[in-house]
KESEMAR-821021 format. One record per residue: x, z, y of N, C-alpha, C in turn. Coordinates in steps of 0.02 Angstrom, whole numbers, plus 50000, padded with zeros to 5 digits. Each point is the difference from the previous one (the first is absolute). Example, Ala and Ser with C-alpha at 12.3 -4.5 7.8 and 13.67 -1.06 7.14 Angstrom:
506605039049716499555000050059500455000050060
499824996450053500425000350059499615003750055
% end
This chain:
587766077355222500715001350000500324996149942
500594998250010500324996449950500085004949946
499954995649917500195003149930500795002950011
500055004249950500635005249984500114994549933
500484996049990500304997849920499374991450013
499904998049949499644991949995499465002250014
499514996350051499264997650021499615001549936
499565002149982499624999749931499594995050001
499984995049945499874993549985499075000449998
499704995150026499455000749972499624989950016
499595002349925499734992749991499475000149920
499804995350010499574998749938500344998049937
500305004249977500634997349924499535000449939
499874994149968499864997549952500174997649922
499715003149955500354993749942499414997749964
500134993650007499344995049984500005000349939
499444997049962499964999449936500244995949958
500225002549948500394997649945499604988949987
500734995750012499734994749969500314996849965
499554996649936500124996349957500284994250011
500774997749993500264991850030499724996449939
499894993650038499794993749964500394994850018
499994991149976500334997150033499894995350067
500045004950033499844998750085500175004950050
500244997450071500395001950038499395006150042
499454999949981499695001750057499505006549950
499905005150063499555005249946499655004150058
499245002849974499785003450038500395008750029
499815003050028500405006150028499225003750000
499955006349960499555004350004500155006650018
499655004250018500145007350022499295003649961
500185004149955499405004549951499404991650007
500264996749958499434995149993499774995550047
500125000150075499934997250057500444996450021
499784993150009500264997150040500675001750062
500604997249991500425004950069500494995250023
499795000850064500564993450061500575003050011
500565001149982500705003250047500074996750050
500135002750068500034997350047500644995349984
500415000449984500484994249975500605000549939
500324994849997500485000149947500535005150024
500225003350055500275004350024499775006549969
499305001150004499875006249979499875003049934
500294995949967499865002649913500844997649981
500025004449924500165001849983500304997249928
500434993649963499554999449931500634998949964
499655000649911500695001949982499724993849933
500534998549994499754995149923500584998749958
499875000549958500365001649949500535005550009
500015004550037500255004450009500665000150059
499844991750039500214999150060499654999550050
500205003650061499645000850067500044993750014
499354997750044500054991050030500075002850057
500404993250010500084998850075499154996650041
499895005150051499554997450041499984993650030
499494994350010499834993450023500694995249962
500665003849964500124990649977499975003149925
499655005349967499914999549935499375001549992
499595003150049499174998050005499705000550073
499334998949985499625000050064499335004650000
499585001250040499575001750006499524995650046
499354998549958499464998250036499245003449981
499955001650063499345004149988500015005149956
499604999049942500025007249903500454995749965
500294993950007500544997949958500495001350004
500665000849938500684998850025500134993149959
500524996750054500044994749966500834998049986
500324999849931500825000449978500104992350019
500765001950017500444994050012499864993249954
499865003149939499944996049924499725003349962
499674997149957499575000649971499985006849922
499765003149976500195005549954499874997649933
500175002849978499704998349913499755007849974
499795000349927499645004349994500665004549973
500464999150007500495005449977500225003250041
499664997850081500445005050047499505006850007
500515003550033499525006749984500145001350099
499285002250062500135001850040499815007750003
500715002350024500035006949961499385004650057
499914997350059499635004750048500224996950044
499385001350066500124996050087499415006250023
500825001350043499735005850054500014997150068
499285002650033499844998550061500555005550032
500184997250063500435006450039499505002050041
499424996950041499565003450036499874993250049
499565001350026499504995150044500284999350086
500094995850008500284998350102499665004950012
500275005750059499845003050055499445003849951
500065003249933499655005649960500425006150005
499605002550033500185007550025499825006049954
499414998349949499845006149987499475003050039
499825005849983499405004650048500215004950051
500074998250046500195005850058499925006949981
500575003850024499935007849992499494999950068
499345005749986499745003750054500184999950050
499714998150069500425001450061500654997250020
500144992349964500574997950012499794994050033
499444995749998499724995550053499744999950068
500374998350051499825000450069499524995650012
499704999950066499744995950036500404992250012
500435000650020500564994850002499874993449934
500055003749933500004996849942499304997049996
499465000050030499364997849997499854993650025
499624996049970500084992150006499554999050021
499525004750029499314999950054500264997350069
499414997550013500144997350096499565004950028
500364998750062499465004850059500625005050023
499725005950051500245005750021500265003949958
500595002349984500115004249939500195006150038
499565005750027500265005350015499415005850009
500075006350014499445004849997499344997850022
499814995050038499244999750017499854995849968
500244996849945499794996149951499835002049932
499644995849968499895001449923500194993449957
500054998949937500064994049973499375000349969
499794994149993499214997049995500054997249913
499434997949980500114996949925500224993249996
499894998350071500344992149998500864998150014
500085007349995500865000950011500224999350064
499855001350046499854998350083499975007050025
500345003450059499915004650044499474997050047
499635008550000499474997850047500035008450038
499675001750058499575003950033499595003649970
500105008049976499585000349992499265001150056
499494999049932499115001150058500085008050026
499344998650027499825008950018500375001150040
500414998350040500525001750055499765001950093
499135000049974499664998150055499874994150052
499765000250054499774993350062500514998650017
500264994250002500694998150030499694995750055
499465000350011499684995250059499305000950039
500305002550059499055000450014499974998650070
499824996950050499844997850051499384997850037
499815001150048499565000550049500124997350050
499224995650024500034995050064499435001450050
500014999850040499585002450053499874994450067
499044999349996500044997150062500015002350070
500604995950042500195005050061499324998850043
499594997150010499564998650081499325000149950
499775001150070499324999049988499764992549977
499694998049939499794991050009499264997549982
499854997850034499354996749993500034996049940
499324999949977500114993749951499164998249993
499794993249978499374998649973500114996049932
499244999649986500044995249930500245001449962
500374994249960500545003549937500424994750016
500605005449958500684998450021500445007349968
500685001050003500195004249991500475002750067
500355007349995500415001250061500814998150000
500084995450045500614994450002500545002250066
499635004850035500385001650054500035006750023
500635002950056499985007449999500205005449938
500574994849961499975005849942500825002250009
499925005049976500965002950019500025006649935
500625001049987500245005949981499645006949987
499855003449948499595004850024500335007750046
500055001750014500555005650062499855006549968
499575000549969499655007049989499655003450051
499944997550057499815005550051500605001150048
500724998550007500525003149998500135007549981
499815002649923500175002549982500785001049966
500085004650006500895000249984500154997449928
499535004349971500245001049931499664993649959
499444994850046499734993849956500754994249984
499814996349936500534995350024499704994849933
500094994750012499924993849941500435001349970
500024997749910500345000649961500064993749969
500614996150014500034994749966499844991950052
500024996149978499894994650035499754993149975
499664999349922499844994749974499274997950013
499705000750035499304998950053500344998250079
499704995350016500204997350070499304994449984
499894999950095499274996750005500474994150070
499484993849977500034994450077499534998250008
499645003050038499234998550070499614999249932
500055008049973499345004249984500074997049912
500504997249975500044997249930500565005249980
499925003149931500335005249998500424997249904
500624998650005500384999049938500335003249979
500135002849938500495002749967500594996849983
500675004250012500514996149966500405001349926
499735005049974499825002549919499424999549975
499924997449940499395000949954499735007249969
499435002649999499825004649978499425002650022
499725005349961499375003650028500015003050077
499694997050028499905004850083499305002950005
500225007150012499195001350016499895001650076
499574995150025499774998050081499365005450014
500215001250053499515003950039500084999550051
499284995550029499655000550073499555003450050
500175001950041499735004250026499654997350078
499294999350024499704995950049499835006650030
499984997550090499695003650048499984993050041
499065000250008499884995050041499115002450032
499934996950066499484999750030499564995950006
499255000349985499744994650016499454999950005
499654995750046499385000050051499524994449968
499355002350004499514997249978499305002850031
499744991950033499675000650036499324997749992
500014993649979499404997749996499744998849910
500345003449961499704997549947500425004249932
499915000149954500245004949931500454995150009
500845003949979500594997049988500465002049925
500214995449982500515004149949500734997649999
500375005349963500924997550001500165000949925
500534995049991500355001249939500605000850022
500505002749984500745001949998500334997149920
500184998450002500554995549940500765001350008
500215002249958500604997349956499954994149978
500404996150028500144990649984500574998149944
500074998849940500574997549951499874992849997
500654999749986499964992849986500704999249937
499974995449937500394999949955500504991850020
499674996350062500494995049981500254998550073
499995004550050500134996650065499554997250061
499405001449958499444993150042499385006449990
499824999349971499285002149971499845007250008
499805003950031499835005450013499355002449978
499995006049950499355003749992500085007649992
499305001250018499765009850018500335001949916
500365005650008500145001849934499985009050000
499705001950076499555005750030499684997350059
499415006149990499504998750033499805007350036
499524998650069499715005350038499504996650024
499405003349990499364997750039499955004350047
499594997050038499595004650064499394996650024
499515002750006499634997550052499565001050062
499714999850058499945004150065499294997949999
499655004950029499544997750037499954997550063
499485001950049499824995950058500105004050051
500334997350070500085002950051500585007149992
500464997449948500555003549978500794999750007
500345005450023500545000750028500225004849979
500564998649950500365005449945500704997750022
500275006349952500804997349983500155005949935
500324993549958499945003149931500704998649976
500135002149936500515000849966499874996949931
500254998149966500134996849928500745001649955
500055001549947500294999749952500014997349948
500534993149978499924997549942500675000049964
499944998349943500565003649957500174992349951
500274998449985500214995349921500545000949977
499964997049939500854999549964500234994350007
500584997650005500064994250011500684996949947
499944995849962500494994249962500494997250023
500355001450034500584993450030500334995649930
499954997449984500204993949933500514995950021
499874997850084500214991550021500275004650070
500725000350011499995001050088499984995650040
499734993349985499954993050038499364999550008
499635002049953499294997850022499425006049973
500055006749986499875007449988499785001650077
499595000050033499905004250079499605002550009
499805003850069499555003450022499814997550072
499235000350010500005001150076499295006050011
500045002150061499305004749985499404997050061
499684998549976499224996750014499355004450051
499654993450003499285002450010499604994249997
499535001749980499244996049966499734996950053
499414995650008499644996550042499345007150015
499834997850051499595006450027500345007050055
500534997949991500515004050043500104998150060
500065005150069499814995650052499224995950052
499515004449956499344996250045499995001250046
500135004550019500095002450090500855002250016
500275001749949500645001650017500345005749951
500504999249974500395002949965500855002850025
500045004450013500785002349993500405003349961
500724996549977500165005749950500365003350039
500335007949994500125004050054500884997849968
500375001150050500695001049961500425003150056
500625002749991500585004250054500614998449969
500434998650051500555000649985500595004949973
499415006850005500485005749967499675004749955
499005001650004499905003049970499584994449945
500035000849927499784993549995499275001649969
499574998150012499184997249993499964992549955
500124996249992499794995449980500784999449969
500005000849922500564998949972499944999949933
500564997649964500114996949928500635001549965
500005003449963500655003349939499844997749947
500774996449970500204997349941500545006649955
499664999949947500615006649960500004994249915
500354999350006500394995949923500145004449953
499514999649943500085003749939500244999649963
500074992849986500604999749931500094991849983
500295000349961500064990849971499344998449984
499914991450011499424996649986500074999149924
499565001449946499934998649954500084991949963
% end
């Protein structure tokens, strides 16, 4: 609310220390022994010989000097030079009189924010999963050898359960390559249902989690063994789990695998279009370090 009578003045008011004239126009400016810049010839104050000077055409200020029109001799006497106070010196805020507004931080300035030490609004953590999603293969698919699964993959549905639903959307896959479009910790979990026949001889499977850091290059960064004996016809399940880095969303990916040995007589992974068996959830934990 506006003052009742004059604004009350406030600023850094000063009286510098006493100096000795000599014969020269120019003299240091101290404050208790220190060195002191007035922001300009405007803001002081000076009196010599028991006349007030006129600011910039009877002196100047540069830097801790003042410097006179002309030169002094040792008979002049400068009676005192008062600082009036410093550009845009306010003084110390009363309690509770600085808003948000007045803050020279960037970012979000409002309740779901905090200000950070780098003077920056941020989010705060701990706010829980802001992301978690699930993919599911719809059909049944054969596969041999090695290779990873590139086809048949969709949405996970829950079952058409009512109450399932994805959260978020920074995971999206194209023919079985799976990218993030935020950086951060994901923790992946795969889940296998597959069948497979073995007939003439001991067989084994690996299941992989495939990373790759540059776009190209793919390696197991989880693993599942298995191996069958003879004249054998199962159908099994697997669970593998990792954490995963996203650093790079250009070249950070996933695909999910299988080993050589897979397939001697025949392999299927099972999949549906509604209840899902053969499926993969991404939940994003937090910023990449």
């Amino acid at each position: 609310m506006p003052y009742v009578g004059k604004t009350p003045v406030i600023g850094n008011f000063l009286i510098l220390d006493s100096i000795s004239t000599s014969a020269t126009d120019t003299f240091a400016l101290t404050s208790a022994s220190v060195a002191y810049a007035p922001q300009s010839a405007n803001h002081c104050i000076v009196s010599l010989n028991g006349v007030i000077q006129a600011p910039i055409s009877s002196f100047t200020i540069s830097g801790t000097n003042i410097i006179f029109a002309s030169a002094l001799t040792t008979d002049d006497t400068i009676d005192f030079i008062q600082v009036l106070g410093d550009t845009l010196s306010i003084g110390t805020p009363s309690d509770g009189t600085v808003g948000i507004a007045k803050l020279s931080a960037t970012g979000t300035k409002d309740g779901t924010t905090f200000l950070r030490g780098d003077n920056t609004f941020a989010a705060a953590g701990g706010g829980g999963v802001t992301n978690a999603q699930s993919f599911q293969i719809t059909s049944d698919t054969a596969i041999s050898g090695s290779g990873y699964l590139s086809a048949n993959w969709g949405t996970n549905s829950g079952g058409g359960v009512s109450t399932y639903s994805n959260k978020g959307t920074l995971v999206s896959q194209s023919s079985g390559t799976f990218s993030m479009s935020a950086t951060g910790y994901y923790f992946v979990i795969w889940n296998l249902s597959a069948n497979f026949t073995v007939s003439g001889s001991q067989d084994s499977a690996t299941w992989d989690i495939l990373g790759t850091s540059n776009n190209s290059t793919y390696e197991s960064i989880g693993q599942s063994f298995e191996s069958y004996d003879y004249a054998e016809h199962r159908t099994n399940a697997t669970s593998i789990q990792v954490l995963f880095n996203c650093n790079d969303v250009s070249n950070d990916k996933l695909r999910f695998g299988y080993g050589s040995g897979n397939g001697h007589d025949g392999v299927t992974v099972y999949g549906n279009s509604t209840t899902p068996r053969t499926w993969v959830s991404f939940i994003r934990l937090g910023d990449s370090v």
